[in-house]
C-alpha positions, 0 to 999 in steps of 0.5 A: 098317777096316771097322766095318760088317763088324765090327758085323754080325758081333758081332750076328750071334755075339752071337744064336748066343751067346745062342741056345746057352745058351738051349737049342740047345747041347744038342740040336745037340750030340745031333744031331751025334753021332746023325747019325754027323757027329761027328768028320768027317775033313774037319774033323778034318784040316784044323783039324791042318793049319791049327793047324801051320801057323801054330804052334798046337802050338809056342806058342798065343801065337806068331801073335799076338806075331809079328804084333805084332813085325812090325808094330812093325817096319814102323811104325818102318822106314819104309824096308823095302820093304814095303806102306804099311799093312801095318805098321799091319795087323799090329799091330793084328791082333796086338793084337786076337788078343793080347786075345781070347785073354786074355779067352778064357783069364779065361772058361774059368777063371771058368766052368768049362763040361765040353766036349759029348763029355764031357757026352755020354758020360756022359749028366748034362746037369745039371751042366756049369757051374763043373765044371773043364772048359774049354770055355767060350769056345773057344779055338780061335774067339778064336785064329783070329777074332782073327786074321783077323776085323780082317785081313778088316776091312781087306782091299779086294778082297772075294774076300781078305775071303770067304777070311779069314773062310772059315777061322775059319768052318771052324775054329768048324765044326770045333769043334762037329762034333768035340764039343770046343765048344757053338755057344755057346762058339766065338759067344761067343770071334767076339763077344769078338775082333768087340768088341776089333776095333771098339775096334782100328778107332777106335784106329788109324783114323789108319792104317787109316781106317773105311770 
């Protein structure tokens, strides 16, 4: 896997992490809708497409397991005419997904963050902490970069890299344009699932060595 991908984009979500809840949130949030870019139908309808196809609606767990399943399976038949490593790949990006959405799911509880459009509508930005909402970290940033962000760490071809990283990018987009998530709360799920991709590339450095 490669861990140089893996860090710069953990340094890269940590700063727009850190950025947000220093002060951007908001104004992005105003800008957005003042703009009238809000709930563009680009984003609107291309998250709906990729959320059914890969079973977002049936079972928010779905990829993830059937990732692990998979990849199970691969490990222990060494016969299936299958890739080498896909087995390997699989797990580990099951895994990664598996606990990013975890800690995705202990973070909403714990903080409680309101989501911009409400915030927006009703205009008191003075209280969105520890309110029941349930915007903070985005649920949507840790199912789609703990999916394809250890994917993208193990492909060789870069276009195959740029693609795997392109979709989670759009869906992060997505989620901001169509005010159901700060900058912050979408950085800070791609920084969870970096950290839990970097833990992943030394325990399976056996199958997929760093490069």
């Amino acid at each position: 896997m490669s861990r140089r991908l893996l860090l710069w984009t953990a340094a890269i979500a940590a700063a727009l992490m850190l950025a947000g809840l220093a002060g951007l949130d908001y104004p992005l949030a105003r800008a957005i809708r003042a703009a009238g870019l809000e709930n563009a139908a680009l984003f609107r309808e291309g998250l709906a497409v990729l959320d059914t196809a890969l079973g977002m609606h049936l079972w928010f767990w779905l990829a993830g397991v059937a990732a692990i399943g998979i990849g199970l399976v691969a490990l222990a038949w060494k016969r299936l005419p299958l890739p080498p490593r896909l087995g390997a790949v699989l797990l580990a990006a099951g895994l990664v997904q598996v606990a990013t959405i975890a800690t995705m799911i202990q973070g909403k509880d714990a903080f409680g963050r309101l989501r911009p459009f409400q915030v927006l509508e009703s205009g008191d930005w003075s209280r969105i902490w520890f309110a029941g909402g349930g915007s903070f970290p985005s649920g949507h940033a840790a199912f789609y970069f703990g999916l394809f962000l250890p994917l993208a760490a193990v492909a060789r071809p870069v276009w195959l890299r740029v693609v795997l990283l392109a979709i989670p990018l759009f869906v992060v987009v997505a989620r901001i344009d169509l005010a159901r998530h700060f900058l912050s709360d979408v950085a800070t799920s791609a920084l969870i699932a970096a950290l839990y991709a970097l833990l992943a590339s030394f325990a399976f450095r056996r199958w997929l060595p760093p490069r």
